[in-house]
N, C-alpha and C positions, 0 to 999 in steps of 0.2 A: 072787896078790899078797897080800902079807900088808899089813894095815892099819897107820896109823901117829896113836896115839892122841896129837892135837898137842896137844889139853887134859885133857890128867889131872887136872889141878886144878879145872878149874869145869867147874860142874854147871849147867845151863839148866833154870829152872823147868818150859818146855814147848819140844816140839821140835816143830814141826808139818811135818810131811810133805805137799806138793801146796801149789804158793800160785797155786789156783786161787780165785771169790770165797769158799767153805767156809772155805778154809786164810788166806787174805789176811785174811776180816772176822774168823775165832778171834785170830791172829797179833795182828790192831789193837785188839782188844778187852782183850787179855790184857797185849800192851805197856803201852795206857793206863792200866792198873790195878798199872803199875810191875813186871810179873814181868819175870824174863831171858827171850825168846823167840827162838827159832832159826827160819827161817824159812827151810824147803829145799824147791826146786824146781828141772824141768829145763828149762832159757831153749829158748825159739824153741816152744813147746808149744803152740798153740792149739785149743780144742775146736771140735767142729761144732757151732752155735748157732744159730737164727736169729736171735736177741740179744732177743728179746721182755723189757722189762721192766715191772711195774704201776709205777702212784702211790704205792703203798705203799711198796714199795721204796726207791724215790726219798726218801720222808719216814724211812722206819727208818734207812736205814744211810746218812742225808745226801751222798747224790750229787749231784755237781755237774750243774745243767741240762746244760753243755758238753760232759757224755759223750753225751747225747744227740745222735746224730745225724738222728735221723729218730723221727717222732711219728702211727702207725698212726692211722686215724680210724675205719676199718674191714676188718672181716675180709669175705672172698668165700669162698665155698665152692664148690667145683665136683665135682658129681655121676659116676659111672661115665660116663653116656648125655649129658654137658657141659650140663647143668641148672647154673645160676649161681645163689646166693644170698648178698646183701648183708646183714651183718651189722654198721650202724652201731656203734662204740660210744657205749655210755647210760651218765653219767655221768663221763665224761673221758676220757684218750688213752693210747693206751701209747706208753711210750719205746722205740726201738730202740736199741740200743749194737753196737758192730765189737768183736768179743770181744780182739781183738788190742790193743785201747788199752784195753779197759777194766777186764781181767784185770791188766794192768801199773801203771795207777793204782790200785787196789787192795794191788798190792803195794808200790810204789812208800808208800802212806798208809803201809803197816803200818810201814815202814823209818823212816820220817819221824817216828812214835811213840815207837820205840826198838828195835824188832825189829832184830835182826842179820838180814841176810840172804845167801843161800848159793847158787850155783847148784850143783845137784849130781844124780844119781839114788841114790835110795834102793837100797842092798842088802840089808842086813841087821839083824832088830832080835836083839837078844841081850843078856845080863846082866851087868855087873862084879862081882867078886867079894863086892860087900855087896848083891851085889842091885838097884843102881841098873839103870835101862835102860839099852841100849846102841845108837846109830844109828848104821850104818855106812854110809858113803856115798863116790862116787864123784865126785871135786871135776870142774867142766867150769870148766876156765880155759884151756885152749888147750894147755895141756900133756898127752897123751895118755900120757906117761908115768908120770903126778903117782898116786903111792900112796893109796888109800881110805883115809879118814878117820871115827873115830872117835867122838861128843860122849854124854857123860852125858847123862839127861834124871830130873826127878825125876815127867813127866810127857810122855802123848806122845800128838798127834793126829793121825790117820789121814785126811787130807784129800787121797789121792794117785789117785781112779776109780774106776771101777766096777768093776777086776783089781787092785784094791787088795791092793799086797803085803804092808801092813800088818796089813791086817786076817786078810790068807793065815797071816803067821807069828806073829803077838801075839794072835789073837783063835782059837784051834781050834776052838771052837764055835759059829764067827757062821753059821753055815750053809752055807757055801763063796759063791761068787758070786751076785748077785740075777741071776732073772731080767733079760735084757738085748734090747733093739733096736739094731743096727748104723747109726750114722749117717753119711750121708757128705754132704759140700755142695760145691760151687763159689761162689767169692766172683767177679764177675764187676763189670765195669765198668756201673752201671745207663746203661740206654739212657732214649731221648725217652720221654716217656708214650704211652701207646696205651690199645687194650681190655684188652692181655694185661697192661698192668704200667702201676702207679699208685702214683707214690711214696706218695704218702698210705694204700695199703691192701696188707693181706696176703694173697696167697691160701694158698687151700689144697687140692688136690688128693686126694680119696677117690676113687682109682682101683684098681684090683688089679692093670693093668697097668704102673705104678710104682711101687704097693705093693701086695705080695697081705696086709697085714698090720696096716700102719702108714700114712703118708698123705706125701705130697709137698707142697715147700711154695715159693713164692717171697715170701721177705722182704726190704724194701727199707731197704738202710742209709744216707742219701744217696747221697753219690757212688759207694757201691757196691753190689750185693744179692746175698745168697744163696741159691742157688736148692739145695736139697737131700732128700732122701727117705731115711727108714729104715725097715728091715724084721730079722726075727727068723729069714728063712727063710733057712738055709746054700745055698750056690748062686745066689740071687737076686743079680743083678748091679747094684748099685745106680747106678757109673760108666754105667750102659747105659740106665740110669731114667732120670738127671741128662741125659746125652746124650736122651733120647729129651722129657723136658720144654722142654730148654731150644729145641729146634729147633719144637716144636710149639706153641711163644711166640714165637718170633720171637726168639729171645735165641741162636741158636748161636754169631752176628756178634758177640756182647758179648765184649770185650777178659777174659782170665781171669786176675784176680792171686793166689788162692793155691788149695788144696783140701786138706781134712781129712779124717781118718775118726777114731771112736772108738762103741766103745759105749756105751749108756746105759741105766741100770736102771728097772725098771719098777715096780718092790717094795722096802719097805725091809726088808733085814734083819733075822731076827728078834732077833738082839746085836749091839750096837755099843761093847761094852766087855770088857776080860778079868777085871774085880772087883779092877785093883786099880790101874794107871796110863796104861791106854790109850782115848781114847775112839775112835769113827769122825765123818766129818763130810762132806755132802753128798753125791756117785755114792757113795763109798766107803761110805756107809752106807747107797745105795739111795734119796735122797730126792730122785727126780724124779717129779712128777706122772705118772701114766699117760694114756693117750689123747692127750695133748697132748704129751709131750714136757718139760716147762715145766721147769726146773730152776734159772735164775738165782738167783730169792726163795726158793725152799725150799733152796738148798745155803749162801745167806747166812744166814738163819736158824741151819740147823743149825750150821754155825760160831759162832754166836751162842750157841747152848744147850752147845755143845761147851766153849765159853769161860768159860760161867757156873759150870758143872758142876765144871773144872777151878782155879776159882777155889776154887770153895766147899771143893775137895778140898783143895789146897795149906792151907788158911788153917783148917781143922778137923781133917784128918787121916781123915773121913768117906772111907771108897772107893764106901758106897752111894750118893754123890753123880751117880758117872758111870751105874749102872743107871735113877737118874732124868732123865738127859738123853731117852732114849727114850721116856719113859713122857709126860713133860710134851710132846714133838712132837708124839707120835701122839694125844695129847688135845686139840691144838689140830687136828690135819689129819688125823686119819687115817680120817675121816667121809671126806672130800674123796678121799682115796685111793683109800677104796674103792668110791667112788661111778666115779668116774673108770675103774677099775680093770672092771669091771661091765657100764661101757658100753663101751669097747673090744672086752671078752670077746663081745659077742651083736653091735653093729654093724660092725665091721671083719673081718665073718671073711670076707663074701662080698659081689660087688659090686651084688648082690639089695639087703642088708640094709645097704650104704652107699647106694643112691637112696634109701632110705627115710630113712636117718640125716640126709640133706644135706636130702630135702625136711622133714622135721620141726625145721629149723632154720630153717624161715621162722616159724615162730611167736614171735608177739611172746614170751610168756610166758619161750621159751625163752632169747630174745636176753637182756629182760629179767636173767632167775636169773643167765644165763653169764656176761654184764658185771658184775654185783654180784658174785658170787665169785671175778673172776678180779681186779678191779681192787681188793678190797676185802681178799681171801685171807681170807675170810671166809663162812659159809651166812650169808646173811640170816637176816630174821625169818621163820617160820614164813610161809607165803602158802598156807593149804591148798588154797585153791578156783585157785589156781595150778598147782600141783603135781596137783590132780587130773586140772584138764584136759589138763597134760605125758602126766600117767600113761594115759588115755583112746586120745589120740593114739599116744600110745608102742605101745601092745600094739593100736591099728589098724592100725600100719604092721607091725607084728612078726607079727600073724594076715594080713594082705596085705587087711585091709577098708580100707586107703585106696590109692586110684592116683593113683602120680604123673605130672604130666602131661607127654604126647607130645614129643619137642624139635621145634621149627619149622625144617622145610627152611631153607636160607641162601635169602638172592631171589638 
C-alpha cells in the first residue's frame, strides 16, 4: 500500500508513539507546554500489570484517588517449601490501578491538554526530503481498507514496548532489544476473602515451579485481580503456571474477564536517542525495575524526562539535550537498578536460594529499606548498622549458616 501523506503542510512539534503512561504523561507534559503533539496508539491494547502504584506517583503526576481501586496494606511472600511471610507496609499504602481505565485516563488527560489523538499502529519511521521525520502509520478506524498515513514530526518519542520499533529503526545503535521477562496474567473476578486471598494484600509466589526465573504474583484490584507469572525461559508455559496457581488458591471457579501477555525489560538500554530528534521512553527504553517487575512510576517518569529533554531541544536547537535524558534517570535510579538487578541475578536462580530470599524478608531492617524505597522511589538515608546486619544475614543464608525453619504438618 502506498502511503497517503494527508498533511503535507503541518509539521507536529512531537509525535509520540505508544500512549501507554511513558507516551500518555510525555504527550500531557508537552501539550501543556503549548507544542502540537500527535499522540498514536493501537486501541484495545492492554499490558500485563499487576497495577502496583506508590504515594509518589500519585503526588508527581496528580492522579485522581478514583483510579484507585484497591489500597495493598501488605505484601505476603511465599516460600518454594509454602513458608508464608507478612510484609506490612511502613509508612503508607500502595495504590492498585486496572490498567485498562487507567492507561485510557491518561490518555484521555493528554487529549483534554491539546494533544491530537490517533488510533493507529506504527509502521514506519523515515525522512522527507528536508530531512524532517516521517511517521508512517496504519489508521484503525474500521476501515480495513483506509491507506497508511503519513505526519512530519520535528521530534519524535518512542514510547511504543519493549520490541520497540521505534527504537529498531531511528535508533541503530540502541543495542537491539533489552533484555526481557515474558508476562502473562488473568484478570479474574476477585472471590470472598479467605487464607489464599485478601483484598487488602498481595501475594507473591517464589516458586520455580511457576517460575523457574521470575516469581508469581496475585494482585488484588477490587472487584477484580490479577493473578499472573513471568519468566525468561523459552518453552516455560506460563498459561500452565497461571492454571496451575490459580487452582492451588482456590481461584480456578473465579469468573475470567480478559488475559494478556507482553514482555518486559529488565535493563535500560544503553541509548535512547539517535543525537538528533528521536528520544525512547519507558519498556521502549528498558525502564522497569528488575526483580520486581515495577514499571508504572519509572515509565511515567521517563516520559517526563523524555518531555523535558524535548522541550529544551525544540526551544534551543541543543540535540545534546536528548543524550542527557539518560544520563539525568540513571543518576537518579540506576543505584536502584542495579541493586535490584544483583538480587535477582544470585536469589531467583534456584528454589534453594529463593527459601533463603523469602525467609531473609522477615527481617525487620529489610521490610523497613524496601517500604522506604519502594513508596518513596528513593535510597533513604545512609543506615549503616542497617545495611550491615542485611549484609551479615545475606551472605548467612547465601553460605547456608542460617536454616530455615521446617513447614508444620496441616492438623
Amino acid at each position: 500500500m502506498t502511503a497517503n501523506p494527508t498533511e503535507p503542510a503541518h509539521t507536529f512539534d512531537t509525535v509520540v508513539v505508544g500512549g501507554g503512561p511513558a507516551g500518555a504523561t510525555a504527550a500531557w507534559d508537552l501539550a501543556r507546554e503549548g507544542y502540537s503533539v500527535l499522540l498514536l496508539d493501537r486501541p484495545g491494547r492492554i499490558k500485563p500489570c499487576g497495577g502496583a502504584i506508590p504515594p509518589r506517583l500519585i503526588q508527581d503526576f496528580d492522579i485522581p484517588i478514583s483510579l484507585v481501586v484497591a489500597q495493598a496494606q501488605e505484601a505476603r511472600m511465599i516460600s518454594p517449601k509454602g513458608h508464608k511471610v507478612d510484609m506490612p507496609v511502613h509508612g503508607g499504602k500502595v495504590g492498585m490501578v486496572d490498567r485498562e481505565h487507567f492507561d485510557e485516563w491518561l490518555r484521555d488527560r493528554a487529549e483534554q491538554s491539546g494533544a491530537s489523538r490517533r488510533d493507529g499502529r506504527f509502521i514506519n519511521f523515515s525522512r522527507d526530503t528536508d530531512g524532517t521525520a516521517l511517521i508512517t502509520y496504519q489508521p484503525d478506524g474500521g476501515d480495513k481498507d483506509a491507506s497508511p498515513v503519513q505526519v512530519r514530526a520535528r521530534t519524535v518519542i518512542g514510547a511504543d514496548g519493549a520490541r520497540s520499533q521505534v527504537a529498531l529503526q531511528a535508533i541503530p545503535k540502541g543495542g537491539g532489544m533489552p533484555k526481557s521477562v515474558f508476562a502473562y496474567h488473568e484478570i479474574i473476578r476477585s472471590p470472598a476473602p479467605s487464607e489464599n486471598f485478601d483484598p487488602a494484600r498481595c501475594d507473591i509466589y517464589y516458586q520455580g515451579h511457576l517460575s523457574p526465573d521470575f516469581y508469581a504474583w496475585i494482585f488484588p484490584h477490587g472487584d477484580t485481580t490479577s493473578v499472573g507469572v513471568g519468566s525468561a525461559h523459552k518453552g516455560f508455559s506460563l498459561r500452565q503456571a497461571v492454571s496451575t496457581l490459580r487452582q492451588a488458591t482456590g481461584l480456578e471457579t473465579a469468573g475470567l474477564v480478559r488475559k494478556e501477555g507482553a514482555p518486559i525489560p529488565l535493563k535500560p538500554r544503553k541509548r535512547w536517542d539517535n543525537g538528533r530528534d528521536v528520544i525512547l521512553a519507558g519498556d521502549a527504553a528498558g525502564c522497569v525495575a528488575p526483580a520486581s517487575g515495577e514499571g508504572i512510576y519509572y515509565a511515567m517518569l521517563g516520559g517526563r524526562e523524555a518531555a523535558i529533554s524535548i522541550h529544551e531541544l525544540l526551544s534551543t536547537g541543543d540535540v545534546k539535550a536528548l543524550a542527557r535524558t539518560r544520563a539525568r534517570y540513571m543518576k537518579e535510579h540506576g543505584k536502584v537498578f542495579l541493586i535490584l538487578g544483583i538480587m535477582q541475578h544470585f536469589w531467583y536462580r534456584n528454589d534453594k536460594r529463593r527459601e533463603g530470599f523469602v525467609a531473609m524478608c522477615k527481617d525487620k531492617d529489610v521490610q523497613r529499606l524496601t517500604w522506604d524505597a519502594y513508596l518513596n522511589k528513593r535510597l533513604g538515608k545512609p543506615d549503616h548498622l542497617a545495611h550491615a546486619r542485611i549484609f551479615f544475614k545475606d551472605l548467612g543464608h547465601l553460605l547456608g549458616l542460617v536454616r530455615t525453619p521446617r513447614r508444620e504438618p496441616a492438623d
